[in-house]
N, C-alpha and C positions, 0 to 999 in steps of 0.2 A: 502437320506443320504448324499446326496456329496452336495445338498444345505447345509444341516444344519454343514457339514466340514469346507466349505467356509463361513460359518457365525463365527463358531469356532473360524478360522485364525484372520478375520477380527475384534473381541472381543480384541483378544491375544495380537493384533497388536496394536490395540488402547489403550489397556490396558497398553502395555509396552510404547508405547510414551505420556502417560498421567506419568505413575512412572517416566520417564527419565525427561520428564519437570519438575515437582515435584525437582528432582532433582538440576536439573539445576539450580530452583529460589533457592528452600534453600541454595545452593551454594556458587548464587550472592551475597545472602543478610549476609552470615556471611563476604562476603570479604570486609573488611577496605577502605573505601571512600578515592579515593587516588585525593586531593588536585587540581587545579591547577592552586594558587598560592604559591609562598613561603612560605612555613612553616613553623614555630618558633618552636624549639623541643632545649628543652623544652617549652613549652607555659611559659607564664611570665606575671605576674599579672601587665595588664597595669599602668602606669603614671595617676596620674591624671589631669583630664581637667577642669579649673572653668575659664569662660571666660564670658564675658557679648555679647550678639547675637545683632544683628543691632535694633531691636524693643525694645531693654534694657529689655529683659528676661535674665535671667541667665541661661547657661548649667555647667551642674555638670556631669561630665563622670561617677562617684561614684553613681548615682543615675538611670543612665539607666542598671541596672543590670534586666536581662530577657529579655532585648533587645540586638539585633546584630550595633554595630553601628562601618560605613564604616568613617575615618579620614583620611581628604585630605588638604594638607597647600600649598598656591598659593596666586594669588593677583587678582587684576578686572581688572589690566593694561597688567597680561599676555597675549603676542599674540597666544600662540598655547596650550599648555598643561593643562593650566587651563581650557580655555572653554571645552575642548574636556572633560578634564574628568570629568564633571562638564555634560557635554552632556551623558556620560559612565553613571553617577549615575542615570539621568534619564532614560536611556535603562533601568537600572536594575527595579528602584521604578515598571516601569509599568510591567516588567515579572513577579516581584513578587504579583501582582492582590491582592488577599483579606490579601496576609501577609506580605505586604506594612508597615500597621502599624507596624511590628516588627520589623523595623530596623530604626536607623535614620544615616541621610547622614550629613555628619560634615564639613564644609570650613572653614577653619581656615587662618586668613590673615597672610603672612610674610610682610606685606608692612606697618607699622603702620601707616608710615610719611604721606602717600597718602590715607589709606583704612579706611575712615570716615566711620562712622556706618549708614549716609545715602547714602553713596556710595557702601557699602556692601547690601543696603536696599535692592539699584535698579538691582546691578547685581545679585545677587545669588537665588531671588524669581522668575527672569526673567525665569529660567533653570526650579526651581520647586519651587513654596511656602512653603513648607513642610521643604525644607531644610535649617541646622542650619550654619547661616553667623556670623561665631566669628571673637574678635579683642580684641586685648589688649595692654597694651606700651610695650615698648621691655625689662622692667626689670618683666614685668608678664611672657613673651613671653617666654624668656630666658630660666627659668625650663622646660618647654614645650617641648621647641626643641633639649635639651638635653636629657630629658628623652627620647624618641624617634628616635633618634640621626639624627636628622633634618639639615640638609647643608643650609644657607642662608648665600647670599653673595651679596651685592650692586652691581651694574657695571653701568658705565658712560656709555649714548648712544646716539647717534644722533639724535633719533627716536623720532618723534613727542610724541609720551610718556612721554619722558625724559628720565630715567635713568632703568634699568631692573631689575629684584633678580632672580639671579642664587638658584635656590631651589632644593631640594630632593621631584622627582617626584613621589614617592610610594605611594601609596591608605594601610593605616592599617584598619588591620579588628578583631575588638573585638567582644570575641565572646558574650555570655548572663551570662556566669559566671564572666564578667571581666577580661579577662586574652586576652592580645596580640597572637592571634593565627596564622597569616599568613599576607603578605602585596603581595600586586599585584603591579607591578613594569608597567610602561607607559608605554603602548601599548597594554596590557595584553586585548583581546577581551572581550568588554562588556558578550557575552555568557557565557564564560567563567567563569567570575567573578561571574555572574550570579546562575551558578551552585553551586558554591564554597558558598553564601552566601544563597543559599535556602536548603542548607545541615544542614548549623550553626542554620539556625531557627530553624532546626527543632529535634537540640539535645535536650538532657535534661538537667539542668542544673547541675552544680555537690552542 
């Protein structure tokens, strides 16, 4: 009798931390994915993007709907910001393993005078092949960076370079419906972003 008591307890027990977990996950999963990057609230049906890529395919932003696709505007002469996040994109490509495909990674040049589409060839496949290296003259440019509210600024510089562009360093991130959902501000950890973008794939679309 006092075995099969202690079998009782032990049922009761397990019983009750199996309901509690139960609990628990149902919990989690109604609570609201909390971001973290910036997030656009209201969401705002992106800008469009029509630019010609270094290999003269054309992207059309309008057209990758059901894809997540991460947009980042820099140059090939940047010394710090660009490569790195340019390095940040490839962290993410590889954590997201089979769902890689659903997302494309976007460079978009602020330097028109300098970022020749064989010059975009060699830097931006160097990071990842996969990824798209836009460029346009600055009266294409121009709609782009406003719709987006893009800071580009020339500045003289010593520097074996020549001359630098002050730019807006935010990675935007559209989500598969089109619509501008949140931007990751530089420095923002590849992990991080990482998370934030393997949520978006895996909304529904509306």
């Amino acid at each position: 009798m006092k075995i099969t008591r202690q079998k009782s307890w032990i049922y009761a027990a397990v019983a009750l931390f199996v309901v509690v977990l139960i609990g628990v996950i149902i919990i989690s999963l109604r609570q609201p994915y909390t971001f973290n990057g910036s997030l656009i609230v209201p969401s705002t049906l992106s800008g469009n993007i029509v630019l010609a890529n270094y290999d003269g395919r054309v992207f059309n932003l309008s057209e990758q709907r059901g894809k997540v696709v991460l947009v980042f505007f820099g140059y090939t002469t940047c010394p710090d910001v660009c490569p790195t996040t340019l390095a940040d994109f490839k962290q993410i490509r590889t954590g997201l393993d089979k769902k890689a495909g659903e997302v494309d990674f976007v460079f978009i040049s602020v330097d028109p005078e300098r970022d020749t589409a064989e010059r975009i060839g060699k830097y931006v496949p160097a990071f990842d092949p996969t990824f798209w290296g836009l460029r346009g003259s600055p009266e294409t440019l121009a709609p782009i960076f406003d719709a987006y509210g893009v800071f580009v600024e020339k500045q003289e510089s010593a520097s074996a370079t020549g001359y630098l562009v002050s730019h807006t360093a935010r990675v935007y991130v559209i989500d598969k419906s089109g619509n501008l959902r949140l931007t990751f501000p530089y420095g923002t950890p590849p992990d991080a972003m990482l998370e934030d973008v393997s949520h978006l794939v895996t909304e529904s679309t509306n």
